[in-house]
N, CA, C and O atoms as CSV, one atom per row, in Angstrom:
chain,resi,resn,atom,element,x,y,z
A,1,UNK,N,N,0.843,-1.180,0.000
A,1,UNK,CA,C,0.000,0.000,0.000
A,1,UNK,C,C,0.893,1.251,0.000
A,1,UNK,O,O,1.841,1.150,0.779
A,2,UNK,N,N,0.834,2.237,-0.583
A,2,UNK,CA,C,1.381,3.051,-0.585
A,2,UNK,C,C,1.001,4.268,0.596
A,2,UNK,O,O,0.007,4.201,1.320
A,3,UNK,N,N,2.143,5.531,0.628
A,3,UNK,CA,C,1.524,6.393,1.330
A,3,UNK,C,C,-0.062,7.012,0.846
A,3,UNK,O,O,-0.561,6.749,-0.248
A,4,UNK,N,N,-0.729,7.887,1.912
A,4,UNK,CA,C,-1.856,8.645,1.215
A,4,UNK,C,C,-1.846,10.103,1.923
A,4,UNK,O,O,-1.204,10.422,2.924
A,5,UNK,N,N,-2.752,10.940,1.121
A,5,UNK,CA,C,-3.363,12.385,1.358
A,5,UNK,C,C,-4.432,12.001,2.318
A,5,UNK,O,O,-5.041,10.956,2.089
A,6,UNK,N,N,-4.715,12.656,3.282
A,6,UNK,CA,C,-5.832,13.005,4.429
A,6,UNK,C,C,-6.282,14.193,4.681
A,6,UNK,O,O,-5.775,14.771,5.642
A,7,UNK,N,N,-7.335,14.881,3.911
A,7,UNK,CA,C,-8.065,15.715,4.275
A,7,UNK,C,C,-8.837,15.590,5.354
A,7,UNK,O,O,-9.810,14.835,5.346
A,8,UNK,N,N,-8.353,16.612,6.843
A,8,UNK,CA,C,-9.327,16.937,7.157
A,8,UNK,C,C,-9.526,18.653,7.809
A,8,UNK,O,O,-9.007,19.622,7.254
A,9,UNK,N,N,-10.486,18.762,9.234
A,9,UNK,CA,C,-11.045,19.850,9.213
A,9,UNK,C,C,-10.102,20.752,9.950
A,9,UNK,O,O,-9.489,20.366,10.945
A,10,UNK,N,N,-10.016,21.706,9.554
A,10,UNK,CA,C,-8.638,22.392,11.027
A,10,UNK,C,C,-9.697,22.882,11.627
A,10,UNK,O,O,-10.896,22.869,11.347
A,11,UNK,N,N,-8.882,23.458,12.776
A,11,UNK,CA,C,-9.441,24.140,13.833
A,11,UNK,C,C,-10.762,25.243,13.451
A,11,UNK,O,O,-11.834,25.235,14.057
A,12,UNK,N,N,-10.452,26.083,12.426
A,12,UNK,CA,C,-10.415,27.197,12.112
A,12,UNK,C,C,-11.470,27.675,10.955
A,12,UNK,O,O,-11.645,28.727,10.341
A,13,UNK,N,N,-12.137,26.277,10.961
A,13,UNK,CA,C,-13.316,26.263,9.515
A,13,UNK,C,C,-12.713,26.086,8.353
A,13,UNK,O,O,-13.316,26.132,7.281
A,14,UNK,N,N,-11.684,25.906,8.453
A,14,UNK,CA,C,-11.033,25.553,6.736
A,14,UNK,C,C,-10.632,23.935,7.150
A,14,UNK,O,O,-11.177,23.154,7.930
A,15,UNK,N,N,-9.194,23.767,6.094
A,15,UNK,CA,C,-8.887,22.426,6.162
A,15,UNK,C,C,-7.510,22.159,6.380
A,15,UNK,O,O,-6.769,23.004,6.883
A,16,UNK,N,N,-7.120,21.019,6.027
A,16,UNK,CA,C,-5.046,20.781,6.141
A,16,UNK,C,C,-5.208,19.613,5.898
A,16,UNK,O,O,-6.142,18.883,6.232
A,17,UNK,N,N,-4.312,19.390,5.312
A,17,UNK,CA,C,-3.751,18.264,4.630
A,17,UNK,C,C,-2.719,17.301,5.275
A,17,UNK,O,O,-1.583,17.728,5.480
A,18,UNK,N,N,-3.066,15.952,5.625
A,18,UNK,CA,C,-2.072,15.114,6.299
A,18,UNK,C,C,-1.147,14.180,5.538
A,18,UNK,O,O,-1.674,13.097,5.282
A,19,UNK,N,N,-0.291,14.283,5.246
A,19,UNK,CA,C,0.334,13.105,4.511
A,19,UNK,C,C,1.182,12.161,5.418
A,19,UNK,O,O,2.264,12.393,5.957
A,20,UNK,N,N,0.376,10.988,5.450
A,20,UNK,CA,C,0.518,9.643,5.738
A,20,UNK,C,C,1.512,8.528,5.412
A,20,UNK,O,O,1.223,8.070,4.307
A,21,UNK,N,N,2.473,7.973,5.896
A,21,UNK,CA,C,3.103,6.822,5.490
A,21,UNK,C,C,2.399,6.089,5.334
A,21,UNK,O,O,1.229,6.413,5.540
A,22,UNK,N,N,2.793,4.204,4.727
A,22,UNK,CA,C,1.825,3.820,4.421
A,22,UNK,C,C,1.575,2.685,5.619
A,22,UNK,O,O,0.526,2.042,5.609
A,23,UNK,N,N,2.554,2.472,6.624
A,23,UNK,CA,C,2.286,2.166,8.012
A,23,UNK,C,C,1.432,2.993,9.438
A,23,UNK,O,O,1.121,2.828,10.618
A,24,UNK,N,N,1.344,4.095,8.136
A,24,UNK,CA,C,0.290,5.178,8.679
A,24,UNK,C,C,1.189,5.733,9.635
A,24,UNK,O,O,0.552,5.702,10.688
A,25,UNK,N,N,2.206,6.176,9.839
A,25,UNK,CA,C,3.119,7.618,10.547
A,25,UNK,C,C,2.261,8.912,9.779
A,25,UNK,O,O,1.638,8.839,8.720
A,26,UNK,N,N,2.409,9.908,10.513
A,26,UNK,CA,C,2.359,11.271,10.382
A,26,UNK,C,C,3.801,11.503,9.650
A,26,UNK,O,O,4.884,11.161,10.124
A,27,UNK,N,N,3.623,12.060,8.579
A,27,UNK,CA,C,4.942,12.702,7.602
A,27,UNK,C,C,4.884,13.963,7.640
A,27,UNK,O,O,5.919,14.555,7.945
A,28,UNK,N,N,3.730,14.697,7.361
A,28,UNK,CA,C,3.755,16.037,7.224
A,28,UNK,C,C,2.420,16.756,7.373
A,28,UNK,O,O,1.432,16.102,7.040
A,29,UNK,N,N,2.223,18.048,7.839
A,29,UNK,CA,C,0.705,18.791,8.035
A,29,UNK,C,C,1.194,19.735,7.281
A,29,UNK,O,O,2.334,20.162,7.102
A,30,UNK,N,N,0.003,20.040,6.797
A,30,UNK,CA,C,0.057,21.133,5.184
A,30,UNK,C,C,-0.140,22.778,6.026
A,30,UNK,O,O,-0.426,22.773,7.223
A,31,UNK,N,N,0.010,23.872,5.415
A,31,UNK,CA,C,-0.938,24.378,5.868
A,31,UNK,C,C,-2.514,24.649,5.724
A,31,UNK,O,O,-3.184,23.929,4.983
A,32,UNK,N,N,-3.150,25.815,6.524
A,32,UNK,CA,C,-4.152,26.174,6.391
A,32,UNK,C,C,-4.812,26.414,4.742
A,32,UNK,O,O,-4.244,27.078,3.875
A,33,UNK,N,N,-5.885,25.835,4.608
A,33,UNK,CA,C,-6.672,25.738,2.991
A,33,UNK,C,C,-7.884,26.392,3.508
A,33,UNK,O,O,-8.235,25.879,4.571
A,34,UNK,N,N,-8.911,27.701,2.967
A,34,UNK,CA,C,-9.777,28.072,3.400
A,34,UNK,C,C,-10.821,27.226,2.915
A,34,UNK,O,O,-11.858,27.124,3.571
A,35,UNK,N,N,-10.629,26.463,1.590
A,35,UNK,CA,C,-11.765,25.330,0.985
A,35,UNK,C,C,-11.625,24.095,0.779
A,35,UNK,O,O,-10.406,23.919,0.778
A,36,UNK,N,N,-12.071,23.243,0.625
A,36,UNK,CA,C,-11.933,21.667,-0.239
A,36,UNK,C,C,-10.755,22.188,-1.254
A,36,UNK,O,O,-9.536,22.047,-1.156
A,37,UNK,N,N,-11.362,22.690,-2.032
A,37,UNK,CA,C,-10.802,22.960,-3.622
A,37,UNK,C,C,-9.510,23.769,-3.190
A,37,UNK,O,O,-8.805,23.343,-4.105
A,38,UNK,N,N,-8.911,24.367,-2.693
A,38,UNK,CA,C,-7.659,24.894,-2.307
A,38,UNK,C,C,-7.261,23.703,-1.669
A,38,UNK,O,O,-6.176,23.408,-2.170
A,39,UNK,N,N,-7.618,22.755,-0.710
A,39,UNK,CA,C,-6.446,21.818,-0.299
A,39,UNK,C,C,-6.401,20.799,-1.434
A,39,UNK,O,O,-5.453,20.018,-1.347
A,40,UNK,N,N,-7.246,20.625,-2.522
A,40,UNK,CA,C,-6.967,19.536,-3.318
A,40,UNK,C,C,-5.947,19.846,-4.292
A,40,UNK,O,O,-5.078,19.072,-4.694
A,41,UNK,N,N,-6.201,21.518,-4.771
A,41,UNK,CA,C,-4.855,22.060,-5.203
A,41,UNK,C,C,-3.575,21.572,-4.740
A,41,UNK,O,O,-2.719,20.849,-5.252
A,42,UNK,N,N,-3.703,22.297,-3.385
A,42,UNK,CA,C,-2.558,22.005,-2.413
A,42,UNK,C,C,-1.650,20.415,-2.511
A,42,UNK,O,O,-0.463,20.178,-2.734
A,43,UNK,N,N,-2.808,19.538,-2.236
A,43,UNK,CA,C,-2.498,18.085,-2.721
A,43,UNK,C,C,-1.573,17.561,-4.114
A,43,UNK,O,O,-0.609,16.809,-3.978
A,44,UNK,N,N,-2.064,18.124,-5.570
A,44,UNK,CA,C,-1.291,18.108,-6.562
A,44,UNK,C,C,-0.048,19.440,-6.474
A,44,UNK,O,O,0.793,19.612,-7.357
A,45,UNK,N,N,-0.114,19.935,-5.747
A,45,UNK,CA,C,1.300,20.988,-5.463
A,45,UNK,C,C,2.093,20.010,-4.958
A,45,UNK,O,O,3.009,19.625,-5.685
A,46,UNK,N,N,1.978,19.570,-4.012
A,46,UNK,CA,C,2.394,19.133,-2.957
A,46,UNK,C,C,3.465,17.697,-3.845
A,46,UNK,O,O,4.675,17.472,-3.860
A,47,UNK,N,N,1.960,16.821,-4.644
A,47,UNK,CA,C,2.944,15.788,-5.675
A,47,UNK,C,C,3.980,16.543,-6.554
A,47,UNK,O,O,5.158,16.190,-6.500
A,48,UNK,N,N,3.640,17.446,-7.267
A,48,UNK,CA,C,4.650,17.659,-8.065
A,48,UNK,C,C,5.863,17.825,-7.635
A,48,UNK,O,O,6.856,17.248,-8.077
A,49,UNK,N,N,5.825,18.734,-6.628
A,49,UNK,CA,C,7.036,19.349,-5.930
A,49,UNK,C,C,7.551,17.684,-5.235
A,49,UNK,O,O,8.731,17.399,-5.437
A,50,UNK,N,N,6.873,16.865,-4.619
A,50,UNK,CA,C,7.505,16.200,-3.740
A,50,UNK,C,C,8.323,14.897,-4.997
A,50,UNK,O,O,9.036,13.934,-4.716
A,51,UNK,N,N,7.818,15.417,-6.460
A,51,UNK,CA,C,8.376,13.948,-7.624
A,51,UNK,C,C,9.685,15.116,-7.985
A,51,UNK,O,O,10.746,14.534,-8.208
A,52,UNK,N,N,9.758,16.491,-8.066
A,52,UNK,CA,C,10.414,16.945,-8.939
A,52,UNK,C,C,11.991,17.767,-7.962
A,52,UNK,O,O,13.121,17.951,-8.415
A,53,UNK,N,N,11.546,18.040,-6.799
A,53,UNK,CA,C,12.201,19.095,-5.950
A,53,UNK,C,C,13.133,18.722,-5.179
A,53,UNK,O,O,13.071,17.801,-4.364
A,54,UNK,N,N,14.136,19.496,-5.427
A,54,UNK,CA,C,15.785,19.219,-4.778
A,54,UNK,C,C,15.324,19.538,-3.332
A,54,UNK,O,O,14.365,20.222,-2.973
A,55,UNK,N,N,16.399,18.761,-2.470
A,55,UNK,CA,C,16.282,18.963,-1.122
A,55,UNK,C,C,17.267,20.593,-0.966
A,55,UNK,O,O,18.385,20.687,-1.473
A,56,UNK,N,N,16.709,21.577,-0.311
A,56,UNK,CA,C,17.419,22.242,0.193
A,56,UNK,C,C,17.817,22.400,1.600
A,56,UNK,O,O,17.025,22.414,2.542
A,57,UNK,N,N,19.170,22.526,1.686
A,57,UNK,CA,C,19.664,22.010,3.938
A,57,UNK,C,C,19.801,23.658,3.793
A,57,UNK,O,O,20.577,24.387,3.174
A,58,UNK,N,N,18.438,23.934,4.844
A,58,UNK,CA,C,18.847,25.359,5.803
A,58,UNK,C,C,19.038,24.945,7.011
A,58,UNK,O,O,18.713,25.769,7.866
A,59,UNK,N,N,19.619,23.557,7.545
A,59,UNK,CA,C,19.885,23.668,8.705
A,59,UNK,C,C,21.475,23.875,9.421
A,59,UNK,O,O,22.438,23.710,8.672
A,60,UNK,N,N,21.699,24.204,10.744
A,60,UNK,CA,C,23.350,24.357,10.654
A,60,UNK,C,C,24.021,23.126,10.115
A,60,UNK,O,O,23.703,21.937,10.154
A,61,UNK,N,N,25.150,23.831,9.547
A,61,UNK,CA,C,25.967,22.688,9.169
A,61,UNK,C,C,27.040,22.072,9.946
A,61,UNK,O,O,27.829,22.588,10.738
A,62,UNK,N,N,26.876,20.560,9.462
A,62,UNK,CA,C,28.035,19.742,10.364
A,62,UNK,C,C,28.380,18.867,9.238
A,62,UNK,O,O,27.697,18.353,8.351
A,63,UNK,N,N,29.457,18.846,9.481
A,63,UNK,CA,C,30.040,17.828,8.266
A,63,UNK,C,C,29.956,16.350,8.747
A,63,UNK,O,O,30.426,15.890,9.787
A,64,UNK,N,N,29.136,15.584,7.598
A,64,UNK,CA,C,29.158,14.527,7.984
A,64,UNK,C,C,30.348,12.971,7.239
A,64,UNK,O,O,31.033,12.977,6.216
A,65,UNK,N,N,30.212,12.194,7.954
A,65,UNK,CA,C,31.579,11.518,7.598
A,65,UNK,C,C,31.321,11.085,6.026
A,65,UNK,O,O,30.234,11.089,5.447
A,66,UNK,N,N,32.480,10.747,5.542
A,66,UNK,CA,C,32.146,10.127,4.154
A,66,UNK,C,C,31.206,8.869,3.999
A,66,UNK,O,O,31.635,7.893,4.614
A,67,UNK,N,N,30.057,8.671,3.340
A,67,UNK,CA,C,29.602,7.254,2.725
A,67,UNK,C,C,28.297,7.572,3.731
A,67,UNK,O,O,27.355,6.789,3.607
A,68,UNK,N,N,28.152,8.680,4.742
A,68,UNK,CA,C,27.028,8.691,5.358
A,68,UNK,C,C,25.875,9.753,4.771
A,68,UNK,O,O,25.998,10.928,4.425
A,69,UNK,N,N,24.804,8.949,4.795
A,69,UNK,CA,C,23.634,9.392,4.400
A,69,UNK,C,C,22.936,10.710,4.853
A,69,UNK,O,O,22.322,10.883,5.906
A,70,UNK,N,N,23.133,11.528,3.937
A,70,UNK,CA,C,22.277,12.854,4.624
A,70,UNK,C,C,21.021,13.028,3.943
A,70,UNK,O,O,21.192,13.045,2.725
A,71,UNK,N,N,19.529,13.195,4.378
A,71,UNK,CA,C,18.850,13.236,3.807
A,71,UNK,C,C,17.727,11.954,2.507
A,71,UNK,O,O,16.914,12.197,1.616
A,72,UNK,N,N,18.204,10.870,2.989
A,72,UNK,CA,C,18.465,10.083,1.856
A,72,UNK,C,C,19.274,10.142,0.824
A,72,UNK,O,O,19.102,9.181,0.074
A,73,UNK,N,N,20.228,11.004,0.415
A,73,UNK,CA,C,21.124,10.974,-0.637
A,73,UNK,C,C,22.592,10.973,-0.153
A,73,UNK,O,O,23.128,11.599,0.761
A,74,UNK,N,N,22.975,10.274,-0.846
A,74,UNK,CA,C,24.903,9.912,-0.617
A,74,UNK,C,C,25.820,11.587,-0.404
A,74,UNK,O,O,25.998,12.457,-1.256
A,75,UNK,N,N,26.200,11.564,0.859
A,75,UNK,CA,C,26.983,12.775,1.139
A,75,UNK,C,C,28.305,12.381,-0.421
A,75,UNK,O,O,28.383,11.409,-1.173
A,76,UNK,N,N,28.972,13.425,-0.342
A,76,UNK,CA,C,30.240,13.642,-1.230
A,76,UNK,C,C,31.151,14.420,-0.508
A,76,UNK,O,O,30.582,14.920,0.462
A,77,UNK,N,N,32.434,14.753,-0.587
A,77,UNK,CA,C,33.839,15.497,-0.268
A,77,UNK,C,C,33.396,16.494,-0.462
A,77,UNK,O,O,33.441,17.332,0.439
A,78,UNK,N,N,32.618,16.895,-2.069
A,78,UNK,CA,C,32.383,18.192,-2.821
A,78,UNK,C,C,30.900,18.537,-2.253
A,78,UNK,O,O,29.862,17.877,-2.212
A,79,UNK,N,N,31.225,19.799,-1.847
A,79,UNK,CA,C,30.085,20.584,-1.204
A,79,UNK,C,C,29.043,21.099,-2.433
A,79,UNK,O,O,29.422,21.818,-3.357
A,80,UNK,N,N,27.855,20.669,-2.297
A,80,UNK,CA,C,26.992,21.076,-3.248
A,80,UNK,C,C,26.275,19.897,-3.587
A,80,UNK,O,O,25.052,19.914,-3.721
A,81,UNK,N,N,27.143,18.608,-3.772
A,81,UNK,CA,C,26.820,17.220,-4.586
A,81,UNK,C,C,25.890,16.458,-3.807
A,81,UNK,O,O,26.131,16.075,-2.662
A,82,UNK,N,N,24.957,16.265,-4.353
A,82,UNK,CA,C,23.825,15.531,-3.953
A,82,UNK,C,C,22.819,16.135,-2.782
A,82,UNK,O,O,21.957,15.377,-2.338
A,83,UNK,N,N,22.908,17.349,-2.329
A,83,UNK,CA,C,22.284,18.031,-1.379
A,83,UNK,C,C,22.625,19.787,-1.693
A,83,UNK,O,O,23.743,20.302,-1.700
A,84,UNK,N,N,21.360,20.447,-1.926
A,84,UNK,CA,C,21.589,22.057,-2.707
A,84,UNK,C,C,21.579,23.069,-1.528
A,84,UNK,O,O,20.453,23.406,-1.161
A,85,UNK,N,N,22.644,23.617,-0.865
A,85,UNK,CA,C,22.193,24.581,-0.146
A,85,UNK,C,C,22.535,25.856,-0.314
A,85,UNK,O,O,23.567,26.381,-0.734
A,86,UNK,N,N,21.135,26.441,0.219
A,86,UNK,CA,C,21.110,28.034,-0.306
A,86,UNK,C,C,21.216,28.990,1.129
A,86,UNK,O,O,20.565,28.826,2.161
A,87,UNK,N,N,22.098,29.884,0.889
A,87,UNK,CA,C,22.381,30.996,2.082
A,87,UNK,C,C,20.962,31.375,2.679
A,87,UNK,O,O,20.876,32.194,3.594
């Protein structure tokens, strides 16, 4: 089974979007959607970006050892390679 989308109600009279593992973990809460039709948007935003979009690290940096995994992708020597970070 794969992961899924979970619409439901926020607090606030609108909606948010849950994306689900497929052992059912919490992965991510969207934000605030004032309608259905804005979080279903939100939903195909959400695929595209999550099939097409480089990871960017704004977090502090620590160098990690060679052959270890940052992010799911293979660290490198060369800064930049396989992980994009922007000032």
């Amino acid at each position: 089974m794969a992961g899924y989308f979970k619409l439901v109600d926020a607090h606030d009279d609108g909606f948010r979007v849950k994306l689900t593992a497929p052992d059912g973990t919490l992965v991510a809460v969207s934000t605030f959607y004032a309608s259905k039709e804005e979080a279903i948007a939100g939903i195909e935003l959400i695929r595209e970006i999550a099939g097409t979009g480089p990871i960017v690290d704004h977090s502090r940096q620590e160098a990690p050892d060679q052959g270890e995994l940052v992010f799911g992708v293979q660290a490198s020597h060369r800064r930049g390679e396989g992980v994009r970070e922007e000032a």
